[in-house]
C-alpha angles and dihedrals in degrees: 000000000000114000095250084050126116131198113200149174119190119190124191107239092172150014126207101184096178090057090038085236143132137200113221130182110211122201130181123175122271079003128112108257103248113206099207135181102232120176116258111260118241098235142020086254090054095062090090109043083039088051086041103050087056099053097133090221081152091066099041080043092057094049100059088036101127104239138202112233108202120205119268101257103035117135130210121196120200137148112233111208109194105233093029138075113267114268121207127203101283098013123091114206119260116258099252098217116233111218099240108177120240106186111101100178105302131109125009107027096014119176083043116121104247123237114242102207104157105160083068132200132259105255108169145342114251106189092192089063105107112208131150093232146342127315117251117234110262100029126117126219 
């Protein structure tokens, strides 16, 4: 079995028909049982990809993810700025890039009016972009 697989077995331990819910109990070897509400499927056909789609894999997940366990004691200074990323002493905070159209009317879709949207969308966040603090809206990089 891969390291992200799960093996299962999910058993329904209650129906509640008025709330269009069921109670199942799912199980998967060396791993913690998990009771979960899952929605009553539409058809007899649905009860497996319904069972399936509510496997809780996060939480079995969780529960192998390898951890740091810091010494009692130990102490972590930061500034938090409401409306930016967190920066912590000797880092400086990653340029978030705005989204600023560049097509003005060439290439693919062409004849089309371009759109001028110049305060721009968050589209992603790049780490490798160096930057001394955080972008304004409405700036362009």
């Amino acid at each position: 079995m891969k390291e992200n697989e799960f093996d299962y077995e999910a058993k329904i331990v209650g129906v509640d028909k008025p709330n269009k819910v069921m109670e199942v109990l799912y199980s998967s070897p060396g791993r913690q049982d998990i009771l979960c509400g899952v929605r009553l499927p539409e058809t007899e056909d649905d009860i497996g990809p319904t069972i399936h789609e509510a496997v809780p894999f996060g939480v079995w997940q969780e529960a192998e993810r390898p951890v740091f366990v810091p010494p009692v004691g130990t102490v972590v200074k930061g500034v938090v700025r409401t409306g930016v990323a967190p920066a912590l002493p000797g880092h400086s905070a990653p340029a978030i890039p705005f989204y600023a159209p560049a097509n003005q009317g060439a290439g693919e879709g062409e004849g089309a009016a371009a759109q001028d949207d110049t305060v721009g969308f968050p589209t992603r966040y790049v780490p490798d972009v160096e930057s001394p603090g955080q972008t304004e809206p409405g700036v362009t990089l």
